[in-house]
Backbone bond lengths (Angstrom), bond angles and torsions (degrees), N, CA, C in turn:
res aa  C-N    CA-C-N  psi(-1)  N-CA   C-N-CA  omega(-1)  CA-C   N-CA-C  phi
1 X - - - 1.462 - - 1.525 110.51 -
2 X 1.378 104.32 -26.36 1.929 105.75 -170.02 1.810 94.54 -75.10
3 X 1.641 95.99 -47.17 1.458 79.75 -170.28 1.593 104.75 -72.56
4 X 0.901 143.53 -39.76 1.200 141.82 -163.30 1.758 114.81 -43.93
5 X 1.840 87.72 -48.23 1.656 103.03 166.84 1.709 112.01 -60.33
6 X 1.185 113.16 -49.21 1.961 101.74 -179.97 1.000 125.78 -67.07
7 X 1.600 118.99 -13.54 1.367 107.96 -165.52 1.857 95.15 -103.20
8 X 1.416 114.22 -0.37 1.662 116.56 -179.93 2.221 90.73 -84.49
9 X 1.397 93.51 -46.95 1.430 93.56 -177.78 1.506 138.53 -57.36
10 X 2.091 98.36 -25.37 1.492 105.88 173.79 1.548 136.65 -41.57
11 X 1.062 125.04 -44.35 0.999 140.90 162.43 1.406 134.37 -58.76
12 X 1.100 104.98 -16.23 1.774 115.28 164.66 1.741 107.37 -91.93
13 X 1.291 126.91 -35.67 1.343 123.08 -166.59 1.428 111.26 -104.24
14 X 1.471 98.72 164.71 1.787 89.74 164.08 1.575 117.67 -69.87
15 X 1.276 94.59 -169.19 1.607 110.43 -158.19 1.099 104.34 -103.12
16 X 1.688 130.73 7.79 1.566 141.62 -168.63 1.664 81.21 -128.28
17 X 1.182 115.25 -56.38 1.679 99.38 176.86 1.834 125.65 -53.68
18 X 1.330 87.06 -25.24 1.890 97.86 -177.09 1.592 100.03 -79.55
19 X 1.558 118.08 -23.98 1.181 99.91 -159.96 1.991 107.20 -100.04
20 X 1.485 92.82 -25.59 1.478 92.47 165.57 1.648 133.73 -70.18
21 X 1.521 94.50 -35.36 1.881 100.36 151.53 1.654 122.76 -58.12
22 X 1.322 111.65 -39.96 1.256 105.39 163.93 1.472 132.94 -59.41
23 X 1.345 97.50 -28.37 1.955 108.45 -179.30 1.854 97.67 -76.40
24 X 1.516 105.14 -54.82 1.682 88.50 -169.38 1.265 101.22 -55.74
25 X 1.521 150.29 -62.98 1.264 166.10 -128.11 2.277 77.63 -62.67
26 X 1.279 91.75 -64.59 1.590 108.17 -162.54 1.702 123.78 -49.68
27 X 1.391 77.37 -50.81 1.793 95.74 172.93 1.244 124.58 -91.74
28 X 1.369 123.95 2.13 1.494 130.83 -166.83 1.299 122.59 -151.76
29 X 1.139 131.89 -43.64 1.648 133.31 165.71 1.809 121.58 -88.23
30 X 1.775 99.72 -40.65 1.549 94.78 -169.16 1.925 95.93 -63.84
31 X 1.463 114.73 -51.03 1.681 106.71 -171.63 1.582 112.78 -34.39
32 X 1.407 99.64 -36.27 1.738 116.86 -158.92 1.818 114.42 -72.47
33 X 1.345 88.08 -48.85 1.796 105.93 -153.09 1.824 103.18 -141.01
34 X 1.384 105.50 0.30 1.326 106.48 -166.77 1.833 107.86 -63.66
35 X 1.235 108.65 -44.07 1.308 112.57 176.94 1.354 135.01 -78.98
36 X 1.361 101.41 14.80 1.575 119.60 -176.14 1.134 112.85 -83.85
37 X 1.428 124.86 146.71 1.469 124.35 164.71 1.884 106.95 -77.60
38 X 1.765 111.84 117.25 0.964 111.19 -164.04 1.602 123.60 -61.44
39 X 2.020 106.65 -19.88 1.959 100.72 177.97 1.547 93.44 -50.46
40 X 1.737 123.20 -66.61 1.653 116.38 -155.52 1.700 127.42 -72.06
41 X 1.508 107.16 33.85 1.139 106.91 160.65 1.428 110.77 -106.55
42 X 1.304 77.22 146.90 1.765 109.45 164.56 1.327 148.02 -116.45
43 X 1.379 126.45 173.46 2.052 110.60 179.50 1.231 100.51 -41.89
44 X 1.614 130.28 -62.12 1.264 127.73 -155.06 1.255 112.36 -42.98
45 X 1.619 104.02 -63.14 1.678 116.08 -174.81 1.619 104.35 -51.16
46 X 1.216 125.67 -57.53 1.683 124.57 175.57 2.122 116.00 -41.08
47 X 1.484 94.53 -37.89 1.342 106.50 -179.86 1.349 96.08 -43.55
48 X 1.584 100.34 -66.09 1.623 103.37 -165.75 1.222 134.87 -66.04
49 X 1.111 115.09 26.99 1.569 144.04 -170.85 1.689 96.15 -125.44
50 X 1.115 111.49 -61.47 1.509 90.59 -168.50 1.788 118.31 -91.87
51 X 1.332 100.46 -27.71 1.075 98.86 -161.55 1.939 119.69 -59.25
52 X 1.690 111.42 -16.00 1.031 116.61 157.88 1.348 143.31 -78.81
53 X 1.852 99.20 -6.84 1.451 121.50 153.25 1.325 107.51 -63.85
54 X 1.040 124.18 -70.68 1.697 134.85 -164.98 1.264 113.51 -54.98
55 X 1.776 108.97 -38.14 1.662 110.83 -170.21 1.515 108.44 -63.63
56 X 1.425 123.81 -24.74 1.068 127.32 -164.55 1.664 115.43 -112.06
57 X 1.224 75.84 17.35 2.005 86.83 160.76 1.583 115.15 80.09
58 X 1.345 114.23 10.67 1.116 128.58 152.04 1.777 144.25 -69.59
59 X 1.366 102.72 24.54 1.292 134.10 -146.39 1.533 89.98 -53.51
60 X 1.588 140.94 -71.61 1.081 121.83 -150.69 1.776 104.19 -76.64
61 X 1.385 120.51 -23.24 1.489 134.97 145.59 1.266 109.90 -16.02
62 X 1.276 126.31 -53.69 1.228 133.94 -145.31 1.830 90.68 -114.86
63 X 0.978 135.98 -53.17 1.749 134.68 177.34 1.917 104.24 -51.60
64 X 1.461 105.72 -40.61 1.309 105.57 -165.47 1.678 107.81 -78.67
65 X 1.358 124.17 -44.43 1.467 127.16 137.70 1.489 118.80 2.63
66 X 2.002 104.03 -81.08 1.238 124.96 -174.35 1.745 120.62 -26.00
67 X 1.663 84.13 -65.54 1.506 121.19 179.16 1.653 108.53 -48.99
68 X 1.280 112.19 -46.29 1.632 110.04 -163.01 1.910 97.78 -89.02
69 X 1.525 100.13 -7.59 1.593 90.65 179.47 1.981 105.92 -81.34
70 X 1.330 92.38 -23.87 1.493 115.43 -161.31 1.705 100.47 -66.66
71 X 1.346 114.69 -34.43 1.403 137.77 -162.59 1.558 91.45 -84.34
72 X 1.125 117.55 -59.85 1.856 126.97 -164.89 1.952 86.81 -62.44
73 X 1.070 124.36 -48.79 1.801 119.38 -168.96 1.123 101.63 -50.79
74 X 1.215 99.94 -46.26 1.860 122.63 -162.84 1.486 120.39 -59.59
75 X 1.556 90.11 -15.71 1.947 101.93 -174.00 1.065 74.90 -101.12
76 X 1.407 148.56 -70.67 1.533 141.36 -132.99 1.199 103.81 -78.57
77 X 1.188 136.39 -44.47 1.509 129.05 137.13 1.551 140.88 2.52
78 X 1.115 102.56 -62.63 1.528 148.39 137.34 1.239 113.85 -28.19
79 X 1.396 116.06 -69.84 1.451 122.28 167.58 1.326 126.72 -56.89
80 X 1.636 118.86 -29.77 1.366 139.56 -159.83 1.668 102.95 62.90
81 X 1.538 99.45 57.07 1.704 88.52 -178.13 1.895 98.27 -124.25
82 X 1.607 111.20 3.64 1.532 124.13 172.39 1.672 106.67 -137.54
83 X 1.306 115.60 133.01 1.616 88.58 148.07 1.202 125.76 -128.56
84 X 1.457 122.91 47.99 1.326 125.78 159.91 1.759 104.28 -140.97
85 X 1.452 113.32 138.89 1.178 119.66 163.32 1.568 142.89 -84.85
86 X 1.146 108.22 64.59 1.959 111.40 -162.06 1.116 117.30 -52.46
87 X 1.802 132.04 4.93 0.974 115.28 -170.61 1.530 100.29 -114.23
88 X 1.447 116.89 -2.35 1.523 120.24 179.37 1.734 91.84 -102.01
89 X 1.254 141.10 -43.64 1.311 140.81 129.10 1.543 113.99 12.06
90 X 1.515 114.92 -69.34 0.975 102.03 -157.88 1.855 131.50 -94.98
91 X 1.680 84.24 8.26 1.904 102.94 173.63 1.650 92.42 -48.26
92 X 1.126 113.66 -38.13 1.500 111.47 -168.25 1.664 120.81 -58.20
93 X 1.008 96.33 -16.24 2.032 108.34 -149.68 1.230 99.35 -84.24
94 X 1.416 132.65 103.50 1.450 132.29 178.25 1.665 115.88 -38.41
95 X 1.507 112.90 -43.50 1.331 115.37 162.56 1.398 123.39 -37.74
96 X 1.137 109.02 -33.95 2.057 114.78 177.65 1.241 94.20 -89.47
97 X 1.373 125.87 -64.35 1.313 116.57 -148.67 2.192 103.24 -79.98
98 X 0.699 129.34 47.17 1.644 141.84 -179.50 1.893 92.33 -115.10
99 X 1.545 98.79 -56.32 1.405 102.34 -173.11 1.581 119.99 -94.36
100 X 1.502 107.99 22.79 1.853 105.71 161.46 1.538 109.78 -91.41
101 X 1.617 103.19 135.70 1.240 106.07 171.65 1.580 94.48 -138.23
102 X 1.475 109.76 176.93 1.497 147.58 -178.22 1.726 90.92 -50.46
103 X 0.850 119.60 117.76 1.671 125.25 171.02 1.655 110.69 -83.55
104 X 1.576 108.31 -59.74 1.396 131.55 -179.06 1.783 110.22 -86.71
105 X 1.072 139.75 53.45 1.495 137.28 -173.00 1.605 91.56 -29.77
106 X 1.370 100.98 128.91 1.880 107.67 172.25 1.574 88.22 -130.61
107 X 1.609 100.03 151.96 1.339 124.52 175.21 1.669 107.47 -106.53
108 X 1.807 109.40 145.09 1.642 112.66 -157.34 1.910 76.95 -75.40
109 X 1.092 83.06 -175.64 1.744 105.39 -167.03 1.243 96.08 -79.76
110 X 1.683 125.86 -39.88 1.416 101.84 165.33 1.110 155.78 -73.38
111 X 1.152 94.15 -1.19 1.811 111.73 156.10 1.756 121.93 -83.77
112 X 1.494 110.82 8.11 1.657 98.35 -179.35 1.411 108.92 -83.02
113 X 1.987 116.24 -13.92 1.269 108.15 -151.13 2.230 95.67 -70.20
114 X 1.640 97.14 -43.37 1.393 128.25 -172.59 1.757 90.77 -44.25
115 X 1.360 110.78 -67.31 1.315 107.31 -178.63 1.685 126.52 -55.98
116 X 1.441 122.57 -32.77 1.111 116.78 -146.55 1.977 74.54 -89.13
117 X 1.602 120.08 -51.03 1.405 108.76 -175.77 1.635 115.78 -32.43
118 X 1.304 98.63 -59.96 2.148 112.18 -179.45 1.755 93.33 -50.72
119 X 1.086 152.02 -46.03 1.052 146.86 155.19 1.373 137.74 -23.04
120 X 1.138 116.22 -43.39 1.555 143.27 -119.56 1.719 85.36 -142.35
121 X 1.087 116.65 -61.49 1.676 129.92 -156.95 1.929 93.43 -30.21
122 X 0.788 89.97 135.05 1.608 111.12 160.46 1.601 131.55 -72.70
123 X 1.723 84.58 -27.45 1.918 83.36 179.59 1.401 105.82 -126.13
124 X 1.353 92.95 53.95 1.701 97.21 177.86 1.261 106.80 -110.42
125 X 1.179 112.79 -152.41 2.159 99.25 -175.28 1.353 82.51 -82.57
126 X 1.547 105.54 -174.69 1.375 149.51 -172.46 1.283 93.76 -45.01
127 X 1.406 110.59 141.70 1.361 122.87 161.45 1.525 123.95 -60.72
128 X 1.415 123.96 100.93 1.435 114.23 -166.58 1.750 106.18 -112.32
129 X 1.066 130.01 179.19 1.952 145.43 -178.91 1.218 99.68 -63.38
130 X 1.520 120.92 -37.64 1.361 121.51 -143.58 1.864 91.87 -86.99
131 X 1.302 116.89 -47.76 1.305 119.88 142.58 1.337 151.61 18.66
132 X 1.306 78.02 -94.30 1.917 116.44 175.03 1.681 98.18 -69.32
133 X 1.276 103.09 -54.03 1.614 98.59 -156.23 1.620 97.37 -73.33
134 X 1.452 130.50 -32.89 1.388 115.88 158.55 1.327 123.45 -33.16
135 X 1.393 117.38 -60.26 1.122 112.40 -173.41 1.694 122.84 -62.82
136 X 1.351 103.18 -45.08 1.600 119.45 171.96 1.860 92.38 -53.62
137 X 1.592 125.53 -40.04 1.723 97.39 -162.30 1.760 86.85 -77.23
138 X 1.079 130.98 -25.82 1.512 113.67 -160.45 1.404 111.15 -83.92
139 X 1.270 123.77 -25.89 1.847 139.19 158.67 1.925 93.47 -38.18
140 X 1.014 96.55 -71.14 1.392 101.05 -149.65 1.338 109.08 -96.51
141 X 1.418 141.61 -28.07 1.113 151.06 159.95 1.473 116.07 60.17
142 X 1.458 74.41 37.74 1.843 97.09 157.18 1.890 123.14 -76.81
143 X 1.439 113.14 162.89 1.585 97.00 -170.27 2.096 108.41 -52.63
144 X 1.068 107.05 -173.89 1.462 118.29 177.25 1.179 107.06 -82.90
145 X 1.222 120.78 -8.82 1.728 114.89 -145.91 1.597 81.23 -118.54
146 X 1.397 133.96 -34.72 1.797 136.83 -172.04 1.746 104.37 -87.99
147 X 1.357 112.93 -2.46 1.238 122.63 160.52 1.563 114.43 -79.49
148 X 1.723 100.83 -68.94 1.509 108.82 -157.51 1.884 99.01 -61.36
149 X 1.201 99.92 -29.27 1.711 108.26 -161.98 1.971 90.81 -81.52
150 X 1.366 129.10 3.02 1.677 117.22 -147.93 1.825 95.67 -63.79
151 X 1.362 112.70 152.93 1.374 97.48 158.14 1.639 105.02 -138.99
152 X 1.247 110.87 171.90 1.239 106.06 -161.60 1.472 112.43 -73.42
153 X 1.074 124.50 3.85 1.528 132.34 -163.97 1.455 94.09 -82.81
154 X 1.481 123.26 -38.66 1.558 123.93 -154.87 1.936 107.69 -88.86
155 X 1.701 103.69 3.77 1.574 105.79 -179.60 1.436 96.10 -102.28
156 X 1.547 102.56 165.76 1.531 108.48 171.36 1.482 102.01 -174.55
157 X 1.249 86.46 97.30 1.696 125.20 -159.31 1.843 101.30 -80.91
158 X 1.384 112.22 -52.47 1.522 127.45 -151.65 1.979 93.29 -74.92
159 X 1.147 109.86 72.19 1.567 116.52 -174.86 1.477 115.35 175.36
160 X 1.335 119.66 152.87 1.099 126.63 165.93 1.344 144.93 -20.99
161 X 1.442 87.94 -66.07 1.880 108.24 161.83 1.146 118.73 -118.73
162 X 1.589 119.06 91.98 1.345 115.63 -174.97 1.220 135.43 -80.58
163 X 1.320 126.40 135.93 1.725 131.93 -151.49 1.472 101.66 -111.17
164 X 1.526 106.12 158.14 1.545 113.41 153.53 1.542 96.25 -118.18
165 X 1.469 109.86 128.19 1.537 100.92 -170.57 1.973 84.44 -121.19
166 X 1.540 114.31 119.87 1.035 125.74 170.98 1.101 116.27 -97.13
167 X 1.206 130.02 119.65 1.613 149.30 163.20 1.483 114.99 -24.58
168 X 1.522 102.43 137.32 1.755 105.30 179.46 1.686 115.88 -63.55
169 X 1.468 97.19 -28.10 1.646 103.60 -155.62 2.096 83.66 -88.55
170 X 0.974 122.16 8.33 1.736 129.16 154.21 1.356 144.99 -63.09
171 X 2.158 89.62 -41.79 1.189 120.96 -157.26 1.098 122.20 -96.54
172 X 1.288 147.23 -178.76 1.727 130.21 -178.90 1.536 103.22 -101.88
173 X 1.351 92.44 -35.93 2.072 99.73 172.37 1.581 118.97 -78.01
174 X 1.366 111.17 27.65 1.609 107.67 -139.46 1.479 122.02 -22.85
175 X 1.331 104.88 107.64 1.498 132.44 -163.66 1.148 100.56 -142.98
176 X 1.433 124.94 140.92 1.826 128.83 141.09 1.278 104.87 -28.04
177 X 1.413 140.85 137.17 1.651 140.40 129.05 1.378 120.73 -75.87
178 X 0.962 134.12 126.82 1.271 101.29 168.42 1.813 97.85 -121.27
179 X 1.517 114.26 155.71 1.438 110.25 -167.62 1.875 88.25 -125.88
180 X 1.199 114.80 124.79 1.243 122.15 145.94 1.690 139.15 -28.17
181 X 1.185 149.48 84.09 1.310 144.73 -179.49 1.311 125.30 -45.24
182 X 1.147 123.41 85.87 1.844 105.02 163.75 0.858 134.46 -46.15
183 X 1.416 147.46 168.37 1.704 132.17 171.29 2.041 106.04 -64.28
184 X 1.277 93.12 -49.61 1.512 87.59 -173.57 1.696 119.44 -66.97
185 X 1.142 105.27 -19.55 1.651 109.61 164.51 1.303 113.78 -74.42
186 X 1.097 120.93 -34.25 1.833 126.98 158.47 1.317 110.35 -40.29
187 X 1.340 122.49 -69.10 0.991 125.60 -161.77 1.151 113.65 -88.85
188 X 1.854 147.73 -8.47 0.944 151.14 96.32 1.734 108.34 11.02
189 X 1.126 92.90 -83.15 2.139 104.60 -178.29 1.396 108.44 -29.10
190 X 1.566 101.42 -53.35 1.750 115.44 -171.96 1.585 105.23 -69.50
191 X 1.237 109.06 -22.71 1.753 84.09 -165.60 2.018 87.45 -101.20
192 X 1.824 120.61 -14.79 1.671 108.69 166.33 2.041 106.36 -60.83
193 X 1.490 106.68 -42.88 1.586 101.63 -176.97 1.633 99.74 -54.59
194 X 1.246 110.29 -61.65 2.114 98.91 176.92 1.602 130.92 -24.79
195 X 1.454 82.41 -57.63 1.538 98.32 168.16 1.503 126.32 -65.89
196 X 0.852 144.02 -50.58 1.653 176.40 -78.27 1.558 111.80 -159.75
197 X 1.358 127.78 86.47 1.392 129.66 176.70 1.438 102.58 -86.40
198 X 1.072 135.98 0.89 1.748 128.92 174.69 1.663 88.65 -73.10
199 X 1.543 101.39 151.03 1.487 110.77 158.24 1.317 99.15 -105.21
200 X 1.178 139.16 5.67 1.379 141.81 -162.28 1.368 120.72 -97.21
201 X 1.591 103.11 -92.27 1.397 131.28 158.87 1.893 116.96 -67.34
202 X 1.244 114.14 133.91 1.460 110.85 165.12 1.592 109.79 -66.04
203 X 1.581 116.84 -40.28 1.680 119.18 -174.31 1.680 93.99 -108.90
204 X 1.147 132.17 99.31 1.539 93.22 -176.41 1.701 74.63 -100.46
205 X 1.654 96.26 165.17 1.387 119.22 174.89 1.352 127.02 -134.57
206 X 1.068 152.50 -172.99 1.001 152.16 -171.08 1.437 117.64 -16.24
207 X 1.322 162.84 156.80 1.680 152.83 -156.48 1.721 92.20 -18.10
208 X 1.050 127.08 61.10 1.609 124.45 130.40 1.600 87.87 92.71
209 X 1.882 130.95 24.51 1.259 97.74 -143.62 1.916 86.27 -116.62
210 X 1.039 95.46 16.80 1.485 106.07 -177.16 1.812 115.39 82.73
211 X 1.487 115.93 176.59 1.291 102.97 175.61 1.491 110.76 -81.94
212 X 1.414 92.20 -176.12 1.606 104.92 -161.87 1.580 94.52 -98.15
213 X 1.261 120.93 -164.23 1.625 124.55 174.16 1.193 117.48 -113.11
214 X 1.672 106.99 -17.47 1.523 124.21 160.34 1.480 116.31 -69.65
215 X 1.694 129.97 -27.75 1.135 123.13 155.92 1.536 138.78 -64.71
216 X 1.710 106.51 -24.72 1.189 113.37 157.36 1.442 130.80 -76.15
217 X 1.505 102.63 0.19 2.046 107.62 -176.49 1.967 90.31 -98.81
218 X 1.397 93.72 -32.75 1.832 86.65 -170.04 1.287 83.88 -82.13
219 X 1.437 169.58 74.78 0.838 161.32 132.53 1.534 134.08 -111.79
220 X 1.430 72.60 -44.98 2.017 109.29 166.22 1.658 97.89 -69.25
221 X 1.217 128.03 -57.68 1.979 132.39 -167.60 1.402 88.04 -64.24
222 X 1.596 124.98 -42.69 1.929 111.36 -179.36 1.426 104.01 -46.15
223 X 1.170 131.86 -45.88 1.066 130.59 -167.35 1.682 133.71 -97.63
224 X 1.347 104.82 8.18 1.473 131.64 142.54 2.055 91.25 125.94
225 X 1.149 124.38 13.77 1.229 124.85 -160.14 1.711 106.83 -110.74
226 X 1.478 124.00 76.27 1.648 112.63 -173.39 1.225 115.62 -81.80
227 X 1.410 114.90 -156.97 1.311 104.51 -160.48 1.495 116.70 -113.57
228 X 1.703 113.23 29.72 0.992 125.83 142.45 1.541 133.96 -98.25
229 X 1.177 97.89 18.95 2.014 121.35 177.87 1.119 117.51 -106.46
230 X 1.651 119.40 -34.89 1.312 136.18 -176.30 1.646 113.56 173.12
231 X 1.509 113.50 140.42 1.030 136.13 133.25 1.537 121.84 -46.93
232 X 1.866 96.37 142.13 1.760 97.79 155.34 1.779 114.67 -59.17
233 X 1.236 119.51 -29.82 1.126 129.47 -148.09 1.743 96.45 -82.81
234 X 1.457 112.27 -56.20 1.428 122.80 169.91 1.350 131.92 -28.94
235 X 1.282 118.15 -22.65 1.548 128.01 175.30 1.730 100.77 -66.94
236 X 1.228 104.65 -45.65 1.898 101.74 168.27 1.622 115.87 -38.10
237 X 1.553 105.92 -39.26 1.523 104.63 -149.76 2.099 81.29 -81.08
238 X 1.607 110.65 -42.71 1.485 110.95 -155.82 1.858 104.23 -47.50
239 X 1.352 85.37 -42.84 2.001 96.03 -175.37 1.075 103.04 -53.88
240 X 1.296 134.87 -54.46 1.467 149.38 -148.82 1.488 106.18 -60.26
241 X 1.814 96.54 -48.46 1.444 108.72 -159.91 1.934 100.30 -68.69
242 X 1.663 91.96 -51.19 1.688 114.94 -163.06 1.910 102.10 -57.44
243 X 1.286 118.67 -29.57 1.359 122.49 -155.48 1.493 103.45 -101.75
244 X 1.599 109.10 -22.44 1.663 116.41 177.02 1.217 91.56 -81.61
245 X 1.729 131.48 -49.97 1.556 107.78 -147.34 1.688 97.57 -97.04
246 X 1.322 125.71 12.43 1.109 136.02 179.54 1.965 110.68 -50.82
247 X 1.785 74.17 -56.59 1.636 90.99 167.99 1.846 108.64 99.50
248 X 1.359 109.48 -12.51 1.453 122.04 -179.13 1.523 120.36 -122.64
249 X 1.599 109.47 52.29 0.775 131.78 172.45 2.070 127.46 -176.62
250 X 1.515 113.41 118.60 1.503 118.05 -166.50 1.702 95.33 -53.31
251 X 1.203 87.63 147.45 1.417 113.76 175.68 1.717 100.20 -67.76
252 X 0.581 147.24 -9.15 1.952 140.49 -144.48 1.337 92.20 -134.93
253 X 1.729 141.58 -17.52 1.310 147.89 163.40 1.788 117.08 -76.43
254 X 1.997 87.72 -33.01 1.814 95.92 -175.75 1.713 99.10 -76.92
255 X 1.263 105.51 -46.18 1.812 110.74 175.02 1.619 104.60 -48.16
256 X 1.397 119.16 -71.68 1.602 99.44 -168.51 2.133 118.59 -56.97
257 X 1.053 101.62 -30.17 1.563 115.52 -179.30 1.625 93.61 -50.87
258 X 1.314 122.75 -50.11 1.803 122.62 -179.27 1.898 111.46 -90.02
259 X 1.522 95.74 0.54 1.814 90.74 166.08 1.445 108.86 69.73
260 X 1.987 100.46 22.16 1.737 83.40 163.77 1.589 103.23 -110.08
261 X 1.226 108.03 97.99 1.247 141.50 179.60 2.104 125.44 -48.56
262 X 1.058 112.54 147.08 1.874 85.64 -173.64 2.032 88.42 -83.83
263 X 1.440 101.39 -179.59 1.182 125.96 -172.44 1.492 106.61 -77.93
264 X 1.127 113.10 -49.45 1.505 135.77 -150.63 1.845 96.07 -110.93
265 X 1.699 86.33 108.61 1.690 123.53 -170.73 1.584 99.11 -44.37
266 X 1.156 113.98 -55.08 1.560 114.57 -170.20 1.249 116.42 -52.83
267 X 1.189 116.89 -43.25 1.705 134.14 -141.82 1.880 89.88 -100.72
268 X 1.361 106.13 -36.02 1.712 109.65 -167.92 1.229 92.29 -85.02
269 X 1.581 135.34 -15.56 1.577 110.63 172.93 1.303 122.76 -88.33
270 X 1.942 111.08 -16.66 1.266 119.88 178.15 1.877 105.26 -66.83
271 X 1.211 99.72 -59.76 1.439 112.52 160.40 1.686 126.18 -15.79
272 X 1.503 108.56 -64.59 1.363 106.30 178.37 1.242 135.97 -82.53
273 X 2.049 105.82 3.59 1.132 109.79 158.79 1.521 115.98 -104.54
274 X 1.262 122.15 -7.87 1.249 130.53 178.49 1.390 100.38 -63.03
275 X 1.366 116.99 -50.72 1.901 122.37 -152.30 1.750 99.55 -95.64
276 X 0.924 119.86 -14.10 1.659 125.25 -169.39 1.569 119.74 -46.98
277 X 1.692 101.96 -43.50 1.381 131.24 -174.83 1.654 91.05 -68.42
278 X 1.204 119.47 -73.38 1.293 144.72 -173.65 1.761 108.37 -35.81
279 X 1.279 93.02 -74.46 1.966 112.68 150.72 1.469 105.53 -21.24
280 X 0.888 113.56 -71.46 1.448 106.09 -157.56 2.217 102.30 -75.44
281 X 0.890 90.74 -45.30 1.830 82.51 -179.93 1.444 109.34 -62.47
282 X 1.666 121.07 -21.02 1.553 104.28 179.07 1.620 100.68 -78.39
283 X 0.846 110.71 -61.90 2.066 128.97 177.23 2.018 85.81 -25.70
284 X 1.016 121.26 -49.76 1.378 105.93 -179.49 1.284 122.55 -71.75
285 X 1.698 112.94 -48.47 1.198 108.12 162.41 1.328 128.63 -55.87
286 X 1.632 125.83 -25.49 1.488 115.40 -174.96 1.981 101.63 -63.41
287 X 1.514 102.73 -54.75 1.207 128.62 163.45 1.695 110.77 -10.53
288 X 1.306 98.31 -69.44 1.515 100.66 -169.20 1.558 117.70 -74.04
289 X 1.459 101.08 -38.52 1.539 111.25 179.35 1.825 122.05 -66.43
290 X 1.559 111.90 -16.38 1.391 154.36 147.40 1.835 109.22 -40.65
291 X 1.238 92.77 -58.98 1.495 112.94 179.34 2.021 104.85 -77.78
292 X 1.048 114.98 -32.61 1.195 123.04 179.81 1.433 122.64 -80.45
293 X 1.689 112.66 -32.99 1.085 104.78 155.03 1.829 120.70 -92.61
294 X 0.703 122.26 7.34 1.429 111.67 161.21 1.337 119.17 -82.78
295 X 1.601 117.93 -40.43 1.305 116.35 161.37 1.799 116.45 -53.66
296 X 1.124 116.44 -21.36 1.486 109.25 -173.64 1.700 94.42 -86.14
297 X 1.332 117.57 -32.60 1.279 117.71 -177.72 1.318 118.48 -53.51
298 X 1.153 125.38 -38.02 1.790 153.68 -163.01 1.575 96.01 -91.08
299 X 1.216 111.79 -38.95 1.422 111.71 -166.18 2.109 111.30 -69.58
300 X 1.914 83.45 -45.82 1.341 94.07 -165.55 1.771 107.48 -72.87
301 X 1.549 102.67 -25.41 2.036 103.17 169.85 1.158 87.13 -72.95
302 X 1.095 163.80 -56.29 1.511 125.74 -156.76 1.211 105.35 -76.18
303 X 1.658 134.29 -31.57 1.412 94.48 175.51 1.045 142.58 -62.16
304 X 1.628 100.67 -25.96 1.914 106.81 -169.68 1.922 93.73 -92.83
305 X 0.951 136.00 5.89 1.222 135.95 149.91 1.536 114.63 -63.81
306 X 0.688 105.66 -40.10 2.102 124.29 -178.03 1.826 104.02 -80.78
């Protein structure tokens, strides 16, 4: 039934997503539960699948597991070949939930001003990619990986409203993205082209292949921030939080801005022209208010400097 479910799913995902569902499925459930007839399972039996993920500190290892067991019920369900789902069941089970933790470490919004200055500073070492592309992932708060990989082909600056339009075969929904430009992410771009002798890649890295995501975590600890403070990835969650509880802005504009997209083709294309307009004035406002706390950041060291 598991495989039956991945191989209906291949074709919607990437080929790094097909292959990491295939490894947990491989290394972790089939030894466990693989030979089971799927109606007579239960929480327990699911327990015993994850709970030796989780015990060993594999926590989002072990949630992402959960989820893809939850998905396989969900078809068989579907089939009328189960009728209970133990793995959506078991969010409930104090036994799981002891061992969920923070996957993506995100920093509260009042810490971006502190960071984006240490970023930003002028008399800090050399201007390096690892840098720039921080700042470009926290502008736009696109994944880490549509940053480090950006190439210049996917901007299109010479217009009105300038886009980063990221490729489907990029995406996890494989879909177009398209991300809205702020002014200061514009001009961001202009001062990475200054820097930047690739015509290719904006970061290129190692044989042209862009940076890694491990260069953007050692990048963040250069600057006093490790990787129990925050993730690259976490700047998604900070927007999410700051722009929902903001209160001046639809929830269904903050979802497409992070590319969690609806399911249903029709409705997600009405969608991405509905929110686009919308898209682009929050992306400015996060932008500016970004800019606002760093100035408060600068403001408040000089006082207690004084």
């Amino acid at each position: 039934m598991a495989s039956e479910w991945a191989s209906n799913k291949e074709p919607s995902i990437t080929k790094d997503t097909y292959r990491r569902r295939n490894l947990l499925l491989q290394n972790h459930v089939f030894p466990v539960i693989g030979r089971r007839q799927i109606s007579e399972l239960r929480v327990n039996d699911v327990l015993k699948v994850l709970k030796p993920i989780s015990e060993r500190g594999s926590t989002y290892q072990a949630k992402r597991c959960r989820e893809i067991l939850q998905q396989i019920f969900n078809y068989a369900r579907a089939l009328e070949l189960c009728e209970t789902n133990p793995a959506e069941a078991i969010r409930h089970v104090p036994a799981m939930r002891i061992h969920r933790s923070e996957h993506y470490r995100a920093l509260e919004f009042s810490q971006m001003g502190e960071l984006l200055k240490q970023l930003r500073d002028p008399e800090s070492n050399r201007l390096s990619y690892a840098r720039l592309a921080l700042q470009l992932l926290i502008l736009t708060v696109v994944r880490p990986g549509n940053v480090c990989t950006a190439r210049w082909e996917h901007f299109h600056l010479d217009c009105d409203q300038p886009t980063l339009v990221i490729p489907a075969k990029l995406m996890k929904k494989r879909r177009d993205h398209i991300v809205p430009l702020s002014s200061q992410t514009v001009q961001l771009i202009e001062t990475i082209c200054d820097y930047n002798c690739s015509r290719v890649m904006l970061f290129p890295g190692s044989k042209n292949k862009g940076l890694s995501d491990g260069t953007l975590k050692r990048q963040l600890a250069l600057v006093g921030y490790g990787h129990d403070q925050v993730h690259p990835h976490g700047f998604r969650s900070t927007f999410s939080t700051y722009a929902n509880e903001s209160g001046k802005w639809g929830r269904d504009a903050i979802e497409w801005v992070l590319a969690h997209v609806e399911t249903n083709e029709v409705r997600a294309s009405y969608n991405r022209a509905q929110y686009l307009d919308e898209r682009r004035r929050l992306l400015q406002w996060w932008a500016n208010r970004l800019d606002e706390a760093q100035a408060d950041s600068e403001a408040f060291k000089r006082t207690n400097l004084h």
